[in-house]
C-alpha positions, 0 to 999 in steps of 0.5 A: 961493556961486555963480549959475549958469543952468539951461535944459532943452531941451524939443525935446532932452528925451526924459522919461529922469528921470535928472536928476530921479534926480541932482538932484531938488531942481533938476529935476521932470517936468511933464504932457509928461514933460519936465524942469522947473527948480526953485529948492531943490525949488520952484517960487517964479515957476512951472514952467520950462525956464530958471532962475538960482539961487545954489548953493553948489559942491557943488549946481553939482557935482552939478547939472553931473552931473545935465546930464551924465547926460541921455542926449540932453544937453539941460540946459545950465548957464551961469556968472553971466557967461554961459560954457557950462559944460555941455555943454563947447562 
């Protein structure tokens, strides 16, 4: 298992959903049409653009494909030492 940060972009998220396609246990679209993070599908400290959960390599593999398949790249994911996995700086 790993820890790795999740944050949307509001300002970068156009409603596309195809992290929510991708990844529907990790992403939902709220009110605005714009991509939420969730914890294993829930929602345990409310609705928000960044979270840090633990997820086994498979989650991180298909989370890091749901953040590439956002068409304006407005997920970024993060290790637990803070490093930018993606998009790759």
């Amino acid at each position: 298992m790993s820890i790795i940060k999740i944050k949307v972009d509001p300002d970068l998220c156009i409603g596309a959903a195809s992290c929510v396609t991708v990844a529907p246990e990790t992403f939902e679209l709220n009110e605005e049409n714009k991509a939420w993070v969730l914890d294993h599908g829930k929602n345990p400290d409310g609705s928000v653009y960044e979270r840090t959960i633990e997820v086994t390599e498979e989650e991180k593999e298909n989370i890091i494909l749901a953040a590439q398949s956002c068409p304006t790249l407005a997920v970024f994911i993060y290790d637990e030492n803070g490093k930018q996995l993606f998009p790759e700086q």
